[in-house]
C-alpha positions as a LaTeX table, in Angstrom:
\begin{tabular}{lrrr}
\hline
Residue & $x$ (\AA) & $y$ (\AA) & $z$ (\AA) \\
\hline
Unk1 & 131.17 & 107.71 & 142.79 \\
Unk2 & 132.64 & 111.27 & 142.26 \\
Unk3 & 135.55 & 110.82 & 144.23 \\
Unk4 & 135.98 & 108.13 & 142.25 \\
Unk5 & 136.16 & 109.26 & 139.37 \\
Unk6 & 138.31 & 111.84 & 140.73 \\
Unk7 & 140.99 & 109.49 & 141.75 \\
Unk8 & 140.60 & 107.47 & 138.47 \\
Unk9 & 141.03 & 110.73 & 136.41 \\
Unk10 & 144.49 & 111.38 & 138.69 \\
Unk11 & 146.01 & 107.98 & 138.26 \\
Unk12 & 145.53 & 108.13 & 134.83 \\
Unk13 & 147.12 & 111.35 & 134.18 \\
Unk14 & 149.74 & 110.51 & 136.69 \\
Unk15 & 150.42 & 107.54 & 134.35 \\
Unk16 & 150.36 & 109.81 & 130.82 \\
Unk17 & 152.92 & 111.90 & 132.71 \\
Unk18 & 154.95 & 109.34 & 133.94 \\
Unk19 & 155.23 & 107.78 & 130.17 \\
Unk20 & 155.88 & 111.17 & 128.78 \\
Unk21 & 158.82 & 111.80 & 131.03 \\
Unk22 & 160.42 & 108.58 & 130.10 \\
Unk23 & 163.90 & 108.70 & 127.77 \\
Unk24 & 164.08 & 108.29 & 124.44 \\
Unk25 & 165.88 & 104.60 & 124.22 \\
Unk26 & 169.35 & 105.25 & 124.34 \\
Unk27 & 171.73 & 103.89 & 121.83 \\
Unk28 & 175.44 & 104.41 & 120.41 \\
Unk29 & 175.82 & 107.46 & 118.47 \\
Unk30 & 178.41 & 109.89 & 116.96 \\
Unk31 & 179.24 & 113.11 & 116.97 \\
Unk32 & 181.52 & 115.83 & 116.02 \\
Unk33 & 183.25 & 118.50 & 118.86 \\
Unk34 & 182.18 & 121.51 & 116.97 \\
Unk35 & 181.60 & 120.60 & 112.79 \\
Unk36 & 182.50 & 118.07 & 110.68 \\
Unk37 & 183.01 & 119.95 & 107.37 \\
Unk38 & 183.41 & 118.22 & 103.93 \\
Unk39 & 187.04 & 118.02 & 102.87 \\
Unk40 & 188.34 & 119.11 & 106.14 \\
Unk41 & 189.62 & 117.27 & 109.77 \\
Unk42 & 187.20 & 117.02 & 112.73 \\
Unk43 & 187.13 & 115.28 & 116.11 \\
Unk44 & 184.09 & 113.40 & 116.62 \\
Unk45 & 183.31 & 111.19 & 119.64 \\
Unk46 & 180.98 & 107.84 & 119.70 \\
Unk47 & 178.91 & 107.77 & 122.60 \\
Unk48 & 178.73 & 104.50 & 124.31 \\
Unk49 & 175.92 & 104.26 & 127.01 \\
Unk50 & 175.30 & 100.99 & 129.20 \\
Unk51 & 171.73 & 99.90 & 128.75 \\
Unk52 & 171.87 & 96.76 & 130.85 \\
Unk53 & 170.96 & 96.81 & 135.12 \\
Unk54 & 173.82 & 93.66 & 135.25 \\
Unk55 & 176.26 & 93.62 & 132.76 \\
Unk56 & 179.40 & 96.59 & 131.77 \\
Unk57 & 179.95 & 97.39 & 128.54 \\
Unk58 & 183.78 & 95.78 & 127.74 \\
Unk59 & 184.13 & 96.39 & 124.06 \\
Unk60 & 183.63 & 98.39 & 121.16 \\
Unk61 & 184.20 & 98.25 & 117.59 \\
Unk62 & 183.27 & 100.90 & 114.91 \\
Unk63 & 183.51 & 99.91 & 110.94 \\
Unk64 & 184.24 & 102.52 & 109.09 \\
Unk65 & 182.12 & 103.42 & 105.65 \\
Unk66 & 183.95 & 101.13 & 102.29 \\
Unk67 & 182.08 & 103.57 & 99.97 \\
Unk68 & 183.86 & 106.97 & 101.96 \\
Unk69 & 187.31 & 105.86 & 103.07 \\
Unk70 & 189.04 & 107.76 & 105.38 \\
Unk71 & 192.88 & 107.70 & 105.26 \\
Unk72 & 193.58 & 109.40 & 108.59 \\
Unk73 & 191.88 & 108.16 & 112.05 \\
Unk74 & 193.57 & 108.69 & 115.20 \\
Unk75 & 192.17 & 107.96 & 118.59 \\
Unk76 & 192.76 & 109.63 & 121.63 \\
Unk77 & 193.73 & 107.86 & 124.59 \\
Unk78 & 191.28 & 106.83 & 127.36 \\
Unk79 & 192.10 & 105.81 & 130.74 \\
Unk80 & 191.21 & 101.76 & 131.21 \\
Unk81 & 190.90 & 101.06 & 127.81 \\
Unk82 & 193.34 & 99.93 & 124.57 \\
Unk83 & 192.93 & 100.83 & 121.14 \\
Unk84 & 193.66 & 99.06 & 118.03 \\
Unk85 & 193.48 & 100.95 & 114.88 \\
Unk86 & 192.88 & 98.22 & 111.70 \\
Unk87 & 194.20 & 98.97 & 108.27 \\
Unk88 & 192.62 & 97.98 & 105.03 \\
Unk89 & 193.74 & 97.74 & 101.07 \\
Unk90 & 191.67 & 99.79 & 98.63 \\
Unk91 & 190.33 & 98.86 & 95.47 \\
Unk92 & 190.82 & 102.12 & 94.86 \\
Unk93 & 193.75 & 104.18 & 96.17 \\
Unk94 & 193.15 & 107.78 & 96.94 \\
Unk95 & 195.05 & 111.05 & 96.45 \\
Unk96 & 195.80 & 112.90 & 99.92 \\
Unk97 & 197.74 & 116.46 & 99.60 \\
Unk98 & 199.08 & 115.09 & 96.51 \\
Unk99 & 200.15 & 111.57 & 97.25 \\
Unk100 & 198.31 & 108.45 & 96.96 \\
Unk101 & 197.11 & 106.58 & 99.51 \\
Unk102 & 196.49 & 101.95 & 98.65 \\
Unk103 & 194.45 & 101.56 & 102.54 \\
Unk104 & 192.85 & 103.11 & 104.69 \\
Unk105 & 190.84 & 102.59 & 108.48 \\
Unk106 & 188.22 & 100.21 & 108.51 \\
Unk107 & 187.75 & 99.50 & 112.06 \\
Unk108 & 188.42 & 100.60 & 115.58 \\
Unk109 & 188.50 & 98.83 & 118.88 \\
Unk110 & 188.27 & 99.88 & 122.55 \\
Unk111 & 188.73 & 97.07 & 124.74 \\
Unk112 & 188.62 & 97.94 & 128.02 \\
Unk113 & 191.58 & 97.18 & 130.61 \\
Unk114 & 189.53 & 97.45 & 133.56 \\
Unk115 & 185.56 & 97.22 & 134.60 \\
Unk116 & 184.47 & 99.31 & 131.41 \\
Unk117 & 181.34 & 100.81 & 131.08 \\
Unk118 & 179.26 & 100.47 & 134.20 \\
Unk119 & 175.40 & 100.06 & 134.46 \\
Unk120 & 173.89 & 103.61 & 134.69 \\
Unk121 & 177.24 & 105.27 & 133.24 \\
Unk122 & 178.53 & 105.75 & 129.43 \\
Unk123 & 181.33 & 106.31 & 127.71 \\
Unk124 & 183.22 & 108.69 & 124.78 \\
Unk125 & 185.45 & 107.58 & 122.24 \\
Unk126 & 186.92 & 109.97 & 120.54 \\
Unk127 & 189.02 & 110.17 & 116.99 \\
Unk128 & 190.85 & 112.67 & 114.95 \\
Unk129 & 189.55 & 111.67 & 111.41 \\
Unk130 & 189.84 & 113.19 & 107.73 \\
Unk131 & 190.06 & 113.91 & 105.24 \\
Unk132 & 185.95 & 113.48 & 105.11 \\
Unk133 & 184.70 & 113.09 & 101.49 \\
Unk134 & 182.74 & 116.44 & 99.98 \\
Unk135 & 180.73 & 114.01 & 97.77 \\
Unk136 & 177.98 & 113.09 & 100.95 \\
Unk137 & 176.20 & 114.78 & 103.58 \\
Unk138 & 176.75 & 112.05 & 106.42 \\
Unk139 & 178.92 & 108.91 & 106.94 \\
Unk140 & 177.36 & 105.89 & 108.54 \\
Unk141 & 179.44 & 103.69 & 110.80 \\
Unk142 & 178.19 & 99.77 & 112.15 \\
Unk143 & 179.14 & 99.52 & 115.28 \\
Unk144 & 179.08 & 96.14 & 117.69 \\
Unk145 & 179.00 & 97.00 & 121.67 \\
Unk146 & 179.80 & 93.50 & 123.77 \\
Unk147 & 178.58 & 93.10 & 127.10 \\
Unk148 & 180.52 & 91.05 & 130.12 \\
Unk149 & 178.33 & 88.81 & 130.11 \\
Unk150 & 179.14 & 88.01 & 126.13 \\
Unk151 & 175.84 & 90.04 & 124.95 \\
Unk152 & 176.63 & 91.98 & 121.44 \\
Unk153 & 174.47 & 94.54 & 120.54 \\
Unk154 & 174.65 & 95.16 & 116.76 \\
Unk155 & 173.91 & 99.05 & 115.70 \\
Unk156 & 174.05 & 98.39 & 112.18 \\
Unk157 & 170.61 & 99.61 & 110.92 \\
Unk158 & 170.95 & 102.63 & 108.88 \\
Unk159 & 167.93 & 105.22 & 108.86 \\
Unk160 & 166.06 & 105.21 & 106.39 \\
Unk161 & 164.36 & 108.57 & 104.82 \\
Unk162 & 161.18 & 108.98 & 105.57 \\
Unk163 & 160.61 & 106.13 & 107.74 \\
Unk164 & 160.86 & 105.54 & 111.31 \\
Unk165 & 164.32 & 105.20 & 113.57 \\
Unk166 & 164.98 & 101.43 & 113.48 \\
Unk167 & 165.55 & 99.19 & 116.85 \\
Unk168 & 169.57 & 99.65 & 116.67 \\
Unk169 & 170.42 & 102.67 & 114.31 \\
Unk170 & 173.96 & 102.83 & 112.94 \\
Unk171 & 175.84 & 105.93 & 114.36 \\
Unk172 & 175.78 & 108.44 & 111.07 \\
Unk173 & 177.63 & 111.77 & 111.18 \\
Unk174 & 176.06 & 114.74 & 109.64 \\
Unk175 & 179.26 & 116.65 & 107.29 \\
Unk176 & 178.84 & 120.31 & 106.99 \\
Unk177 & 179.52 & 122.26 & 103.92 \\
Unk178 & 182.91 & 123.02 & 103.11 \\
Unk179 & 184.35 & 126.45 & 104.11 \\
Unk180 & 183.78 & 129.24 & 101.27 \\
Unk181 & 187.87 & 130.25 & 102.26 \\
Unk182 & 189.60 & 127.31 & 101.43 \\
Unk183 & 190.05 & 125.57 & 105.14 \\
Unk184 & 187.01 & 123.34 & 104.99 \\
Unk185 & 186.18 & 124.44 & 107.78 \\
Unk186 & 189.19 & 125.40 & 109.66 \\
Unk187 & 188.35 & 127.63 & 112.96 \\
Unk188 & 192.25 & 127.61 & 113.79 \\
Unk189 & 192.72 & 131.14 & 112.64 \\
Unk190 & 189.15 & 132.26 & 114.45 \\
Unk191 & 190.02 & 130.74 & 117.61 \\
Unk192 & 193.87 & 132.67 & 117.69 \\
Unk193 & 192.01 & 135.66 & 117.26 \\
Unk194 & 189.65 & 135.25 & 119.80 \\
Unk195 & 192.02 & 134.54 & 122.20 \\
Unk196 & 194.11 & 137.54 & 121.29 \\
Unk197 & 191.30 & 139.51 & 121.29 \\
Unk198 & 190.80 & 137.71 & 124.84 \\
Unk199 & 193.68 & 138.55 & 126.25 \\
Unk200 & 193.72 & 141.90 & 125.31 \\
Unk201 & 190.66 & 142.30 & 126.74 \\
Unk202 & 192.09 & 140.69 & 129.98 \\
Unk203 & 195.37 & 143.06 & 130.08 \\
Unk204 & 192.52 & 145.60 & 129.87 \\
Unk205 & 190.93 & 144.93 & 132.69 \\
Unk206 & 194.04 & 143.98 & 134.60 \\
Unk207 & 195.15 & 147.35 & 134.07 \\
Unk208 & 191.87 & 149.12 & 135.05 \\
Unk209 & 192.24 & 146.93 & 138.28 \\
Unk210 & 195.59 & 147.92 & 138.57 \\
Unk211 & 194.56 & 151.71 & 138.13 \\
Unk212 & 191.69 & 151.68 & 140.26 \\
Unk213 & 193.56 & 149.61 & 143.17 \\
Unk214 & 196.48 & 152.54 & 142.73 \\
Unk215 & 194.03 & 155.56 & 143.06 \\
Unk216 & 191.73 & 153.40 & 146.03 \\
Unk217 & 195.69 & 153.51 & 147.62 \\
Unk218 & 196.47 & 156.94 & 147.04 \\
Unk219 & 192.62 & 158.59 & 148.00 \\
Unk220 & 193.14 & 156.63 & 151.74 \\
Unk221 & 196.60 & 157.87 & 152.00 \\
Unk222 & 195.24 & 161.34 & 151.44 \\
Unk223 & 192.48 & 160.78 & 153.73 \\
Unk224 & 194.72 & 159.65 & 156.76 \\
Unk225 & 196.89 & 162.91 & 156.20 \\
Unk226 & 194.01 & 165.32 & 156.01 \\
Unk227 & 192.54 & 163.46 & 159.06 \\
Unk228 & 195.45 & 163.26 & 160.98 \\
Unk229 & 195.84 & 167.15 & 160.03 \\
Unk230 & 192.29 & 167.84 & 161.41 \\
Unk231 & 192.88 & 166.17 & 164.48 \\
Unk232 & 196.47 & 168.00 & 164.72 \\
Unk233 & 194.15 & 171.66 & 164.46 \\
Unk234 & 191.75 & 170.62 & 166.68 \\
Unk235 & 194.18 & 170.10 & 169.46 \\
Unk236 & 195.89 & 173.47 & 168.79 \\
Unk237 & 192.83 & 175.32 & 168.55 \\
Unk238 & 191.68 & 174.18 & 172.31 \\
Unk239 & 195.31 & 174.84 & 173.79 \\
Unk240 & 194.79 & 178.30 & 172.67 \\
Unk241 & 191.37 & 178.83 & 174.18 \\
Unk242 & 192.92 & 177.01 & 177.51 \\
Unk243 & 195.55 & 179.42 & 177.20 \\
Unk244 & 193.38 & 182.60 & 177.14 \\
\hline
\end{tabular}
């Protein structure tokens, strides 16, 4: 009876284990590469993951927010996939560095030009997007991911304070605050100065190498003399004792 017990006790905390270690559910999200900070230009990339053991993921199209419209949206190229960037009129036009601007992006659509997204792979799709709006803290896309075999999966379901993450969430990317120094954001001038600072550091070192390899030269140069000198007395000093 003990033993089992015993082995009851182990399957069953085999089992909690086994449920712990499980993945949260995966589903299509976005994100930025570094921030996304009101008023300002970020890259952001929607992650596409295949959650289906038989079918690749062939298509996806993100709608962008009517209430936050974003004038400029520019996708990056992917390998085995096209792109097609759709335009829409604005009830109200907006004012970009001093112009005004009738449409803007409402959608974008990957279709893929080869096998897609495989079963046990995903995908990123990233876009060049501003300027974001400094009167939010997150935009919220819909998104519709089609299947080869014609399955859609519609992440459309925003979240909800306080309440749990629904079944298929709506990607929603969190905007930063906007940059006390007038670049929203901007690292451009940060980054050139680290990599000055980088490369200084680099010709640094280079040149310690280059000093070090120069005096490792010159100390086995003098070494080879002063043996070669040694070896020179040596022979001298027993020719004279032969000789007396």
């Amino acid at each position: 009876m003990k033993a089992t017990r015993i082995a009851a006790a182990g399957v069953a905390a085999a089992s909690a284990v086994l449920v712990l270690s499980v993945p949260a559910f995966a589903h299509v999200s976005v994100q930025p590469e570094g921030e996304a900070a009101k008023g300002g230009y970020a890259t952001v990339n929607f992650k596409v993951p295949n959650e289906r053991d038989d079918a690749s993921t062939t298509k996806l199209e993100v709608s962008f927010p009517a209430d936050h419209p974003l004038a400029s949206v520019m996708p990056q190229p992917i390998d085995g996939w096209s792109v097609k960037v759709t335009k829409s009129k604005l009830a109200k036009p907006l004012t970009l560095h001093g112009e005004k601007i009738d449409e803007a992006v409402s959608k974008v659509t990957w279709t893929a030009t080869g096998k897609g997204v495989e079963p046990g792979f995903f995908q990123k799709f990233p876009l060049s997007i501003g300027a974001l709006p400094e009167d939010t803290d997150e935009l919220v896309f819909k998104a519709l991911q089609t299947y080869d075999n014609k399955e859609v999966v519609r992440w459309i379901e925003p979240q909800k304070e306080g309440q749990e993450e629904p079944e298929n969430p709506a990607p929603a990317l969190a905007l930063s605050a906007a940059s006390t120094d007038g670049h929203h954001g901007s690292s451009t001038a940060e980054d050139a100065s680290d990599t000055s600072k980088a490369a200084a550091d680099s010709s640094t070192e280079a040149s310690s190498a280059d000093s070090s390899d120069t005096t490792a030269r010159v100390l086995g140069i003098v070494g080879i003399v002063v043996g070669v000198a040694g070896v020179a007395y040596g022979v001298l000093a027993g020719r004279r004792r032969t000789s007396a």
